[in-house]
N, CA, C and O atoms as a printed pandas DataFrame, in Angstrom:
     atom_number atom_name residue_name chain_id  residue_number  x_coord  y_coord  z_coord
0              1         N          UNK        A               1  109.667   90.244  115.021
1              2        CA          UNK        A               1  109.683   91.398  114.142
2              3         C          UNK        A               1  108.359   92.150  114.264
3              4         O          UNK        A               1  107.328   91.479  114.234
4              5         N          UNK        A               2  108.296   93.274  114.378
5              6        CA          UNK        A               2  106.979   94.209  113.872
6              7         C          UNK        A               2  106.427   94.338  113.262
7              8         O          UNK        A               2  106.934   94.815  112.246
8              9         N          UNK        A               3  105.502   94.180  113.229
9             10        CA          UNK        A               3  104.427   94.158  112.341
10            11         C          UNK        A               3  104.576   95.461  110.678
11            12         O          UNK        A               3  104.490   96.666  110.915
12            13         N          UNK        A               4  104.732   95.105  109.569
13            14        CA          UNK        A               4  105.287   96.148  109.060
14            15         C          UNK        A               4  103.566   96.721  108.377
15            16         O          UNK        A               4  102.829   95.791  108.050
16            17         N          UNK        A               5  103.151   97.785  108.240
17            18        CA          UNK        A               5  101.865   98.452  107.977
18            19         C          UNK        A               5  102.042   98.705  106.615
19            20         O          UNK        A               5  103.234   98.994  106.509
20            21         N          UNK        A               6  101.528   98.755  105.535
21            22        CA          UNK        A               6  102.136   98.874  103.749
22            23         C          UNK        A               6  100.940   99.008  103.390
23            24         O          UNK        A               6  100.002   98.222  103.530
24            25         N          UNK        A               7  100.990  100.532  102.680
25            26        CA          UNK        A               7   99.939  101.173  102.289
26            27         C          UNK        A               7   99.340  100.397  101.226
27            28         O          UNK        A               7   99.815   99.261  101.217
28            29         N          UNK        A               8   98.242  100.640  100.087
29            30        CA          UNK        A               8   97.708  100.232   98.709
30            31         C          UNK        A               8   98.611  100.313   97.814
31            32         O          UNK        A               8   98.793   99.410   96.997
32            33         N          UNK        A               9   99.393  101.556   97.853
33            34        CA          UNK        A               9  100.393  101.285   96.895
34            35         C          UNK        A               9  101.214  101.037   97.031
35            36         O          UNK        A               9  101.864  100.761   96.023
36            37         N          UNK        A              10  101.904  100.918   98.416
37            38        CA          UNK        A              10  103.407  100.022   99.036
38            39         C          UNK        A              10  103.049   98.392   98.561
39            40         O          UNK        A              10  103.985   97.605   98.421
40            41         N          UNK        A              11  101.365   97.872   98.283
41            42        CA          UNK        A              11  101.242   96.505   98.235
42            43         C          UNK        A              11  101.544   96.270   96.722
43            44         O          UNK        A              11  101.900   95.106   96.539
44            45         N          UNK        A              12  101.506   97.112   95.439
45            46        CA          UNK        A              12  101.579   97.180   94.350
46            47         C          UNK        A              12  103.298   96.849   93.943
47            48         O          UNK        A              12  103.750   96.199   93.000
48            49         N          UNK        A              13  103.905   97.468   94.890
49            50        CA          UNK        A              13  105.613   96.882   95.041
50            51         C          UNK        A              13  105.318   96.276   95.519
51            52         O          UNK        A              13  104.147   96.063   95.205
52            53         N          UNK        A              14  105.631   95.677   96.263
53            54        CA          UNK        A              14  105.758   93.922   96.995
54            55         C          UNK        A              14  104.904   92.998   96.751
55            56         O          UNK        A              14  104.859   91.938   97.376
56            57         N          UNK        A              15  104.040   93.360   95.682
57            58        CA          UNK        A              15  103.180   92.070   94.981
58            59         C          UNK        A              15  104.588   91.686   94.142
59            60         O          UNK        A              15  105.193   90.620   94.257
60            61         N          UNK        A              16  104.977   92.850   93.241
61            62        CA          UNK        A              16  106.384   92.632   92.625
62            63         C          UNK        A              16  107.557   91.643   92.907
63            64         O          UNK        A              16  108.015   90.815   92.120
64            65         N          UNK        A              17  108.012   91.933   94.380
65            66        CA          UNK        A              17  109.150   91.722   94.569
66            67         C          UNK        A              17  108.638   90.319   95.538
67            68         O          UNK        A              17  109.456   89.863   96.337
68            69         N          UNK        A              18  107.602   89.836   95.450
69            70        CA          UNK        A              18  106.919   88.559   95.856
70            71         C          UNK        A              18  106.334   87.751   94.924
71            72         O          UNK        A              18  105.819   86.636   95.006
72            73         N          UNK        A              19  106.481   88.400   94.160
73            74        CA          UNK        A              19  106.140   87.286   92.452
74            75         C          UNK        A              19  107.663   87.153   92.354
75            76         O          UNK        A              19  108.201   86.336   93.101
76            77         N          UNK        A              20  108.549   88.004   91.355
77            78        CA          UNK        A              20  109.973   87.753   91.261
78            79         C          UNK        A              20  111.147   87.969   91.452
79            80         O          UNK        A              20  112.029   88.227   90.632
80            81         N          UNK        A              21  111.217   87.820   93.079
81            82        CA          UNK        A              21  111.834   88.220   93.562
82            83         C          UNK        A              21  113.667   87.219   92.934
83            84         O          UNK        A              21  113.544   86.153   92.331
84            85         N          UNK        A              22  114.797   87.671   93.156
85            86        CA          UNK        A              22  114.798   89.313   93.120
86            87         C          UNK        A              22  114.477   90.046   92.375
87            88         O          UNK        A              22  114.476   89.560   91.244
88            89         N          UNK        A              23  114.062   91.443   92.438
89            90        CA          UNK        A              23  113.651   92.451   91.420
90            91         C          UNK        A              23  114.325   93.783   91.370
91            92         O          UNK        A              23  114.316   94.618   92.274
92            93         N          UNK        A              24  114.850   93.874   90.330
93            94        CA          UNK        A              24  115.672   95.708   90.214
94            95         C          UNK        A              24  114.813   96.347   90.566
95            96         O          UNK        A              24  113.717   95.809   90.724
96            97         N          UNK        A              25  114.969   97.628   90.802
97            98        CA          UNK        A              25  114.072   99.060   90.593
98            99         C          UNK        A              25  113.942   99.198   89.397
99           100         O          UNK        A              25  112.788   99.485   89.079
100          101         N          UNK        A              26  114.950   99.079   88.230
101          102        CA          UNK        A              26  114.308   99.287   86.779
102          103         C          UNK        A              26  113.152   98.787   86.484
103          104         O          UNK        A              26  112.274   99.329   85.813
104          105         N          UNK        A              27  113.126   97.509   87.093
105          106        CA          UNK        A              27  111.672   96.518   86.538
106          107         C          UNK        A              27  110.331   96.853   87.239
107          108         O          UNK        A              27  109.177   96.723   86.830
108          109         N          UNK        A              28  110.896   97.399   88.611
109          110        CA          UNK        A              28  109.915   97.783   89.463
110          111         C          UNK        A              28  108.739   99.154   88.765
111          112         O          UNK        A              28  107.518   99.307   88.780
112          113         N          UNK        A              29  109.749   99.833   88.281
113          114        CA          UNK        A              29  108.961  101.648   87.886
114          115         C          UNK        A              29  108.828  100.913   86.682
115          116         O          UNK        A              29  107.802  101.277   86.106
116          117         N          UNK        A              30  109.533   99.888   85.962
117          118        CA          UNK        A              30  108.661   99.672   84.273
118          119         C          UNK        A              30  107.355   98.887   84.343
119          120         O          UNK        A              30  106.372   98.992   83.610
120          121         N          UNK        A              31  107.512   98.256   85.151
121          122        CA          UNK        A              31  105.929   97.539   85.390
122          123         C          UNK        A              31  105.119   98.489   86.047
123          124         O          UNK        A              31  104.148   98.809   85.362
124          125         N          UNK        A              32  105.196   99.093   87.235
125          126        CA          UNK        A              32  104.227  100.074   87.695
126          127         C          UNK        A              32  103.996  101.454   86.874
127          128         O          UNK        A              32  102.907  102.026   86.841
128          129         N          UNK        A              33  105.186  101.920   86.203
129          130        CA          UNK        A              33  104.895  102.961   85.090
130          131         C          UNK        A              33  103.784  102.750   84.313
131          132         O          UNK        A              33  102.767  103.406   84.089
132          133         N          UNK        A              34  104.203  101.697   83.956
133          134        CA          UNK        A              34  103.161  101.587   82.402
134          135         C          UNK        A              34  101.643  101.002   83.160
135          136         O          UNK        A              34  100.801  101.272   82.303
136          137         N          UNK        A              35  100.922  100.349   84.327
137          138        CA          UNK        A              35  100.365   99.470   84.880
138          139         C          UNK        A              35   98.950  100.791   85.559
139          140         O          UNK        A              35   97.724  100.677   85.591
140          141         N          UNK        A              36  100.127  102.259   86.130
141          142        CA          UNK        A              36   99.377  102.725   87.072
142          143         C          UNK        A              36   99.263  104.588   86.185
143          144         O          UNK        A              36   98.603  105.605   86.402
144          145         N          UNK        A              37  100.308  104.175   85.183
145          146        CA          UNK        A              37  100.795  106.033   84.789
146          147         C          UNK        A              37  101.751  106.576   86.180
147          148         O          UNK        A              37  101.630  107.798   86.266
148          149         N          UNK        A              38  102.233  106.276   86.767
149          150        CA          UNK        A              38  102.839  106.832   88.069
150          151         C          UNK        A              38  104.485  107.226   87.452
151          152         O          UNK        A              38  105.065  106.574   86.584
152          153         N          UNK        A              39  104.852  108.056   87.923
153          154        CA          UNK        A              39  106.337  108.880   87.912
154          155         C          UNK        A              39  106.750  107.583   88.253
155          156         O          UNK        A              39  106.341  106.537   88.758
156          157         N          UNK        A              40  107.820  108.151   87.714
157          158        CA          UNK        A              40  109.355  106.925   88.319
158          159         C          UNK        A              40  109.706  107.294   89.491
159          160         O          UNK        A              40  109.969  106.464   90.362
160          161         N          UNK        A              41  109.766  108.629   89.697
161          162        CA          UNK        A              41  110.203  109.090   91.173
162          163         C          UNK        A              41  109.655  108.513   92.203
163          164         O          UNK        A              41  110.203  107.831   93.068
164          165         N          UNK        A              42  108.106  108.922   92.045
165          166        CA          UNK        A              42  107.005  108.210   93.062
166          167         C          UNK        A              42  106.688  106.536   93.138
167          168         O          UNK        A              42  105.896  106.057   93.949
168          169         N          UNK        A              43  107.552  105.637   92.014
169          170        CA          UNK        A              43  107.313  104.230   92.869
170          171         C          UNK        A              43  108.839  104.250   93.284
171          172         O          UNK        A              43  109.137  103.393   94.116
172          173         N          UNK        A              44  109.912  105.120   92.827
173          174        CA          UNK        A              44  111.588  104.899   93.601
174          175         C          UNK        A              44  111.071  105.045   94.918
175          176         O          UNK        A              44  111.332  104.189   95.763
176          177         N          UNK        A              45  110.196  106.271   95.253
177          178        CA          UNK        A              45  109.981  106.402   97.088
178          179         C          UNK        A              45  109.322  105.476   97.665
179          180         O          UNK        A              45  109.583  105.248   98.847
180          181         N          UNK        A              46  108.222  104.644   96.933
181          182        CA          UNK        A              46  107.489  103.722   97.509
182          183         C          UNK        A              46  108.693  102.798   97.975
183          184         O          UNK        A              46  108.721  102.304   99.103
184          185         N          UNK        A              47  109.516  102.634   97.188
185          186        CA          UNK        A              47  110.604  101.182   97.457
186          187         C          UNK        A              47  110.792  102.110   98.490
187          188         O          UNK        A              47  109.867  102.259   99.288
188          189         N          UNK        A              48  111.863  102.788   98.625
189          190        CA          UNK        A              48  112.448  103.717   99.467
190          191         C          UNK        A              48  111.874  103.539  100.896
191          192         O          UNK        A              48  112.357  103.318  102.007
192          193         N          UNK        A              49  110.910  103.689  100.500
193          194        CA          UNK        A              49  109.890  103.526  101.559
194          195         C          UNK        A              49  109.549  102.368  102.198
195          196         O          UNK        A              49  109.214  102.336  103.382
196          197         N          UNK        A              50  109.636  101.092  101.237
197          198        CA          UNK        A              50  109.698   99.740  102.127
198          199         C          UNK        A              50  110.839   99.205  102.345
199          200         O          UNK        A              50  110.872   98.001  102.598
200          201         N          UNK        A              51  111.770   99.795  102.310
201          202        CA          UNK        A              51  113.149   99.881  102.728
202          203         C          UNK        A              51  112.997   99.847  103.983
203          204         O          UNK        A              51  112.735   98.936  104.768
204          205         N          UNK        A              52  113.177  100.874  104.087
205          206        CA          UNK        A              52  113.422  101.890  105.303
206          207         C          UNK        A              52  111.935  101.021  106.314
207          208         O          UNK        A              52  112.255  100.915  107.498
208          209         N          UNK        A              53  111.251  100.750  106.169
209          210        CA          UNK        A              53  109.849   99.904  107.063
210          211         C          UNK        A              53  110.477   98.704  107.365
211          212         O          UNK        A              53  110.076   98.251  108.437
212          213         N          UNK        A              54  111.485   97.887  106.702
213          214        CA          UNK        A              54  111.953   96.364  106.696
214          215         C          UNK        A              54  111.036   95.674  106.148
215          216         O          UNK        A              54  110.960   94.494  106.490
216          217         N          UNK        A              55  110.047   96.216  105.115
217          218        CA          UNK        A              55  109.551   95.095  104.374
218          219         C          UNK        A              55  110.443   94.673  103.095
219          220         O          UNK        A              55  110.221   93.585  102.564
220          221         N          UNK        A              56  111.041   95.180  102.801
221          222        CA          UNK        A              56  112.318   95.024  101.820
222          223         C          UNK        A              56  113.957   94.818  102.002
223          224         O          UNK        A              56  114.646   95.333  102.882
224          225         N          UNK        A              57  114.252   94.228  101.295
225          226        CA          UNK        A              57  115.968   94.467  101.321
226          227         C          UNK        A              57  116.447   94.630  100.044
227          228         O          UNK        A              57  116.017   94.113   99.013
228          229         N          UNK        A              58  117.418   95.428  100.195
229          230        CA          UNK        A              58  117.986   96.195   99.133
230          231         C          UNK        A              58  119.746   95.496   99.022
231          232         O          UNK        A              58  120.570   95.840   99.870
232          233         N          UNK        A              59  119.948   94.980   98.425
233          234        CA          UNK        A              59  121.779   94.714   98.173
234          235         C          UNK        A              59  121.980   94.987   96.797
235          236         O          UNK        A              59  121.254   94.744   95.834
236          237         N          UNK        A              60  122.863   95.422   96.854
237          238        CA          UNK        A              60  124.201   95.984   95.835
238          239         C          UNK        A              60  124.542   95.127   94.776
239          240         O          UNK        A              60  125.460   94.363   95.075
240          241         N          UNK        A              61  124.057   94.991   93.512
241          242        CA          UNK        A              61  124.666   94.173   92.638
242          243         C          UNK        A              61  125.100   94.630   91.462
243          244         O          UNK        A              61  124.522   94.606   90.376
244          245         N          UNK        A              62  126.322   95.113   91.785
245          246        CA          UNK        A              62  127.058   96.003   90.309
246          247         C          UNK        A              62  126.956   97.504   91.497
247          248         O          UNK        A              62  127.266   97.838   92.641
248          249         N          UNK        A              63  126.202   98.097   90.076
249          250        CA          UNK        A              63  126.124   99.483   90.123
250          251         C          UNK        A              63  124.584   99.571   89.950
251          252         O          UNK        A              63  124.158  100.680   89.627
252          253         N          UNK        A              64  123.426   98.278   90.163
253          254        CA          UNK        A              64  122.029   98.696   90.780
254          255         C          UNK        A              64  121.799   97.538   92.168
255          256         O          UNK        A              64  122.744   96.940   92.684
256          257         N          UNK        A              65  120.500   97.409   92.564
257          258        CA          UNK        A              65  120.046   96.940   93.561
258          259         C          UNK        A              65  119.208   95.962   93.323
259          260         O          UNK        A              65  118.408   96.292   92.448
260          261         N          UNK        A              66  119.011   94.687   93.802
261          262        CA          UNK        A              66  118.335   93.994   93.997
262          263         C          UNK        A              66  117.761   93.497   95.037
263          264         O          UNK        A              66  118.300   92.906   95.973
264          265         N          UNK        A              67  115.861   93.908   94.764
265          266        CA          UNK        A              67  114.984   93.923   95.933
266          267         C          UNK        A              67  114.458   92.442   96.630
267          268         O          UNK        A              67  114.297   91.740   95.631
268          269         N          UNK        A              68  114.231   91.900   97.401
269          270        CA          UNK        A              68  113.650   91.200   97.719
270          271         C          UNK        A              68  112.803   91.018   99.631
271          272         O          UNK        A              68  113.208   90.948  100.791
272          273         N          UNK        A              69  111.828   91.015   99.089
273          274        CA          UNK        A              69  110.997   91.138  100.124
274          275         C          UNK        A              69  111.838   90.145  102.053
275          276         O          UNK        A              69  112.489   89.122  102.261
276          277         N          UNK        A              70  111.374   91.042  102.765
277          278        CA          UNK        A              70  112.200   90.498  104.225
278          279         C          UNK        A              70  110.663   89.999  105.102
279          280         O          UNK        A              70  110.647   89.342  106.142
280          281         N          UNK        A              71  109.345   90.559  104.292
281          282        CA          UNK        A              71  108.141   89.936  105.284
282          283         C          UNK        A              71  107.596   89.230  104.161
283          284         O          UNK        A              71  107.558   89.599  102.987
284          285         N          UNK        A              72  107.097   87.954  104.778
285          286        CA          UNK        A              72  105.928   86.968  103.120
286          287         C          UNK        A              72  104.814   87.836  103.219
287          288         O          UNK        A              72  104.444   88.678  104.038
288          289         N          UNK        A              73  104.350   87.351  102.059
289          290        CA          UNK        A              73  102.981   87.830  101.719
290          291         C          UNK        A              73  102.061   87.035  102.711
291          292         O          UNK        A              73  100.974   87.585  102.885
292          293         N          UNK        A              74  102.202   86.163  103.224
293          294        CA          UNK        A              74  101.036   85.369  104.003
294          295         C          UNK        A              74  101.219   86.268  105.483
295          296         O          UNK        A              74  100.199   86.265  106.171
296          297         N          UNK        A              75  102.169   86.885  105.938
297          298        CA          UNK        A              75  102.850   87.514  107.318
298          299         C          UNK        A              75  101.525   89.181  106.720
299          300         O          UNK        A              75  100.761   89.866  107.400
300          301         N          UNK        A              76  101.837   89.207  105.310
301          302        CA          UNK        A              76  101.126   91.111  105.372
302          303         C          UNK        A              76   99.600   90.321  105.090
303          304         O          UNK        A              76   98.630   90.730  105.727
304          305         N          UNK        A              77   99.501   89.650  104.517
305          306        CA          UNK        A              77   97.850   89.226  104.472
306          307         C          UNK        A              77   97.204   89.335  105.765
307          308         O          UNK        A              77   96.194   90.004  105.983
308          309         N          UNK        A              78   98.077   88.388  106.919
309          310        CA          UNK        A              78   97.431   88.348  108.439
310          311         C          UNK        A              78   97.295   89.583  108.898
311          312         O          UNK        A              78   96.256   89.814  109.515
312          313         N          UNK        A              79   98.129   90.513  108.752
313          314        CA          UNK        A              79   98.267   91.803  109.291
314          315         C          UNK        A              79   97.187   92.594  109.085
315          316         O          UNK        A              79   96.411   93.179  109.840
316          317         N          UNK        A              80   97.320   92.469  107.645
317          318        CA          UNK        A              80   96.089   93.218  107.028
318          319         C          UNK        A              80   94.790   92.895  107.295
319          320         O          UNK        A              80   93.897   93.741  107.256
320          321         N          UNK        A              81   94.603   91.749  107.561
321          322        CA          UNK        A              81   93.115   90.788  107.336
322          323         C          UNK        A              81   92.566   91.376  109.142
323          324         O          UNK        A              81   91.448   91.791  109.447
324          325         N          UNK        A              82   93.860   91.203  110.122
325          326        CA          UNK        A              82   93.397   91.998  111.795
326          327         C          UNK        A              82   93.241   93.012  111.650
327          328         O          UNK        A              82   92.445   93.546  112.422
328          329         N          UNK        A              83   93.892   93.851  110.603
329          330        CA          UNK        A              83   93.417   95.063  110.809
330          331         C          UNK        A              83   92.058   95.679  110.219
331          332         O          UNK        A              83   91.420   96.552  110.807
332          333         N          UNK        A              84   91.746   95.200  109.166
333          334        CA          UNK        A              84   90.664   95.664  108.732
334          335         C          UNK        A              84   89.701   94.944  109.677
335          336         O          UNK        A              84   88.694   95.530  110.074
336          337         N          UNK        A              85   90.056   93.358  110.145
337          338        CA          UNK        A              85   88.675   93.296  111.423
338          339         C          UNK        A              85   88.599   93.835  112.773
339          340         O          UNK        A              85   87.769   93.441  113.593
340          341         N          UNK        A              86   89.465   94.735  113.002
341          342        CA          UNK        A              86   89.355   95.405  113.753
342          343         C          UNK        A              86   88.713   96.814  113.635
343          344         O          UNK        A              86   88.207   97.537  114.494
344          345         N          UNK        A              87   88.832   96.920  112.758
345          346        CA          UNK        A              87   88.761   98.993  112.238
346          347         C          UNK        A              87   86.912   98.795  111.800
347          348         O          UNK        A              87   86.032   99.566  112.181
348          349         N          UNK        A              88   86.714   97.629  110.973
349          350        CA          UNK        A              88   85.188   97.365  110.039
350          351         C          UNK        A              88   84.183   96.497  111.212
351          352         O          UNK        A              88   82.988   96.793  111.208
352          353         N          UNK        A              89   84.448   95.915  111.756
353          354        CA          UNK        A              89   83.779   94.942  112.308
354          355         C          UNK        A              89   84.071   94.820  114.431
355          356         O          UNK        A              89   83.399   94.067  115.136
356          357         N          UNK        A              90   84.737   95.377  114.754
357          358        CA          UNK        A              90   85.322   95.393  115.940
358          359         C          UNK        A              90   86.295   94.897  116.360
359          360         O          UNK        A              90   86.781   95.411  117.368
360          361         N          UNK        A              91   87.121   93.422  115.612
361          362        CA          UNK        A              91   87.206   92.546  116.436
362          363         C          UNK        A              91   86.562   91.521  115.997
363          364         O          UNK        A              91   87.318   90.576  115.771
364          365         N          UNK        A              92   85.306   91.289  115.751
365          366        CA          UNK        A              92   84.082   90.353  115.694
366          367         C          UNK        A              92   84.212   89.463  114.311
367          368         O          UNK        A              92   83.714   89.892  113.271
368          369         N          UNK        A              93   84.808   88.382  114.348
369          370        CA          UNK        A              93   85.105   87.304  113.599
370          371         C          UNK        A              93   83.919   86.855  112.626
371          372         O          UNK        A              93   84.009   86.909  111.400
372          373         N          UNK        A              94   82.531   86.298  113.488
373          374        CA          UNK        A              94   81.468   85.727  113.273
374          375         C          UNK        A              94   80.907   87.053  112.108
375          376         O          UNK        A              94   80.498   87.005  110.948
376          377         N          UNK        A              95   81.118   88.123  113.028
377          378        CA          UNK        A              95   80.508   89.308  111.997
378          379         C          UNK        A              95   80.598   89.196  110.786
379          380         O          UNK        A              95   79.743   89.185  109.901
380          381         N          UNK        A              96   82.026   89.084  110.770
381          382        CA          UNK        A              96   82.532   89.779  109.788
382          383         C          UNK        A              96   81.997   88.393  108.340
383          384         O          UNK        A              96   81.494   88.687  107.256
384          385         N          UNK        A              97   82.332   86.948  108.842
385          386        CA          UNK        A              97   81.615   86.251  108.375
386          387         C          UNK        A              97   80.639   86.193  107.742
387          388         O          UNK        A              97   80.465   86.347  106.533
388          389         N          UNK        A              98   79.666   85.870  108.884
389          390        CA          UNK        A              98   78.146   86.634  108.411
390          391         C          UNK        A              98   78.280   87.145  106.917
391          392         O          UNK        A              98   78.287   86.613  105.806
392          393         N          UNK        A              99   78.419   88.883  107.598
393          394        CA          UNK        A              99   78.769   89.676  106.270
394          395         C          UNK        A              99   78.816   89.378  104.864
395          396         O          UNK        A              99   78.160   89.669  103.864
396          397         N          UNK        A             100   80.171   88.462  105.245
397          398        CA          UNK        A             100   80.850   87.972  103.768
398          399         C          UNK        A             100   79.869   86.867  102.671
399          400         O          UNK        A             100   79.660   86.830  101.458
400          401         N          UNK        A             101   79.476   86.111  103.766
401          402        CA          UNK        A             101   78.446   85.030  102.748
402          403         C          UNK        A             101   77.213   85.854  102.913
403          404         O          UNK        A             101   76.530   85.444  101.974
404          405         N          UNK        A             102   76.634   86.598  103.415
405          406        CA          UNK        A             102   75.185   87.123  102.746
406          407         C          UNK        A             102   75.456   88.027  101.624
407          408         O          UNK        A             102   74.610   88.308  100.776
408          409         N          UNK        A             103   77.066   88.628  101.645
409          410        CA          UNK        A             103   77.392   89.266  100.496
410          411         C          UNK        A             103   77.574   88.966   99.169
411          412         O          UNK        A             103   77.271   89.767   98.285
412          413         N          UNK        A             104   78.094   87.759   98.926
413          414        CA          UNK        A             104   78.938   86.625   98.181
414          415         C          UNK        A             104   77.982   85.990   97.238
415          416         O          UNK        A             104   77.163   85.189   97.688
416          417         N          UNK        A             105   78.009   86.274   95.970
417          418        CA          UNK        A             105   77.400   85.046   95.255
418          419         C          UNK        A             105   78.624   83.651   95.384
419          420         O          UNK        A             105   79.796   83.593   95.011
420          421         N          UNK        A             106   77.840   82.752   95.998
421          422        CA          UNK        A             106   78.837   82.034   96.305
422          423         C          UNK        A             106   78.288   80.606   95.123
423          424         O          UNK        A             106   77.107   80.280   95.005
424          425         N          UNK        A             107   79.255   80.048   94.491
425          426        CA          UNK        A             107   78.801   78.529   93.829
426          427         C          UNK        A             107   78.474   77.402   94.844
427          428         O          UNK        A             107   78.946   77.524   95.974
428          429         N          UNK        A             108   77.641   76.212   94.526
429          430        CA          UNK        A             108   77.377   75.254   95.084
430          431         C          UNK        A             108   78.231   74.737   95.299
431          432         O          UNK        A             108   78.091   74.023   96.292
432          433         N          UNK        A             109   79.511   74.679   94.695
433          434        CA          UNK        A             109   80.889   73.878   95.363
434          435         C          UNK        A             109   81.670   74.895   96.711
435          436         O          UNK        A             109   82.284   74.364   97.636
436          437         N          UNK        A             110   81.558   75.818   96.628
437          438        CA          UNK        A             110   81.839   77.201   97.274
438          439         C          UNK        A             110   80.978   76.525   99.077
439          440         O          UNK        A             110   81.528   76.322  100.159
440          441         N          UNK        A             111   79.816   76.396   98.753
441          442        CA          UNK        A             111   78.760   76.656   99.882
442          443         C          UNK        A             111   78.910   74.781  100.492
443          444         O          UNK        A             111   78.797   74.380  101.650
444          445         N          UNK        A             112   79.107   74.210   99.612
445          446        CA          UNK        A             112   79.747   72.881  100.122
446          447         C          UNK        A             112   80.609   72.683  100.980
447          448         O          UNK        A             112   80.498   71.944  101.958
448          449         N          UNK        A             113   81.956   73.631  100.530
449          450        CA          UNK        A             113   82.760   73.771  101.464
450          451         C          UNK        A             113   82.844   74.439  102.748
451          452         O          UNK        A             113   83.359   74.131  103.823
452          453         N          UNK        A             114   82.151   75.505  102.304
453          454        CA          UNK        A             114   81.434   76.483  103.866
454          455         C          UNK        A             114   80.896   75.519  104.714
455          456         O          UNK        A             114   81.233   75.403  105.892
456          457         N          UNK        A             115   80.381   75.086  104.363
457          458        CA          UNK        A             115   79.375   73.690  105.460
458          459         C          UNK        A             115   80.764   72.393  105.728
459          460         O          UNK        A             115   80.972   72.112  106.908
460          461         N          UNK        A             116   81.233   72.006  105.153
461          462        CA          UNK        A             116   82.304   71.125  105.391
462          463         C          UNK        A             116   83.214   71.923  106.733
463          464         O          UNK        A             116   83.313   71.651  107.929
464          465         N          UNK        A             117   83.653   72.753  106.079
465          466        CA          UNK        A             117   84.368   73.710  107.093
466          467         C          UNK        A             117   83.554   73.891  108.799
467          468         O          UNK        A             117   83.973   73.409  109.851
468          469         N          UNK        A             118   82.675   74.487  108.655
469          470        CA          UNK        A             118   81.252   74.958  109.752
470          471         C          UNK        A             118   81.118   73.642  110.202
471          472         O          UNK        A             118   81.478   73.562  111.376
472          473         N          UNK        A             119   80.629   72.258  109.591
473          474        CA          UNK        A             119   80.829   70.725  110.368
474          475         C          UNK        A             119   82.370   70.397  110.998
475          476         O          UNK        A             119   82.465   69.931  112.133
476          477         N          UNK        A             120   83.148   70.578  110.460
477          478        CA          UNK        A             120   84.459   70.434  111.231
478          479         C          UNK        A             120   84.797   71.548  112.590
479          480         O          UNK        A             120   85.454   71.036  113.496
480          481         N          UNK        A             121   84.491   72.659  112.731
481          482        CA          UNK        A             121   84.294   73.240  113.760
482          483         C          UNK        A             121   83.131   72.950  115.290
483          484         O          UNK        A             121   83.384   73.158  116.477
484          485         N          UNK        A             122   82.070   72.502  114.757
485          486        CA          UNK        A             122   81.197   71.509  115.600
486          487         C          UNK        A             122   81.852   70.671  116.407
487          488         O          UNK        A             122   81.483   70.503  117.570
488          489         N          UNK        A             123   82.762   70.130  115.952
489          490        CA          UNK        A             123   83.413   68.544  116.823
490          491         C          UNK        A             123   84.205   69.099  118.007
491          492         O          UNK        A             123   84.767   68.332  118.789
């Protein structure tokens, strides 16, 4: 399958329909209505929109729809996580690393594990 690309607010639906899935569209625009102030129209197109991408599926139950996601969240995390190290950092893994722990107030159990991790790569 292809890689499906899902904007900031395409991720605001499919956090949805990846917490409880299945999920109507009613529940979808009542949680993001009240969450973001957004039209009903404008999260119907977002679905609409991950429809039509195959990050969603849409079936018929009655006379509404019930959504449930067709990519996991761990499949758009990876996606996402190459793409931003590609676009921020080059490519460059170690970089991006780096980066993150000189950035990070990190806890002593936190930095324990960094080193646990960093010793298991050594071998």
């Amino acid at each position: 399958m292809k890689p499906v690309r899902i904007s900031e607010s395409e991720w605001q639906v499919m956090s949805l329909a990846w917490e409880r899935t299945p999920v109507t569209a009613a529940e979808i625009v009542g949680t993001l209505s009240q969450s973001n102030a957004w039209h009903p129209r404008t999260i119907r197109t977002l679905v609409d929109r991950l429809v039509r991408k195959g990050a969603l599926r849409a079936v018929r139950d009655g006379k509404r729809f019930l959504y449930t996601s067709k990519v996991s969240q761990e499949t758009c995390v990876r996606q996402e996580s190459r793409s931003f190290l590609e676009r921020v950092f080059g490519g460059e893994q170690a970089l991006m690393l780096l980066h993150l722990v000189k950035e990070s107030d990190l806890s002593k159990e936190e930095i324990r594990e960094l080193r646990r991790l960093l010793s298991e790569k050594e071998k």
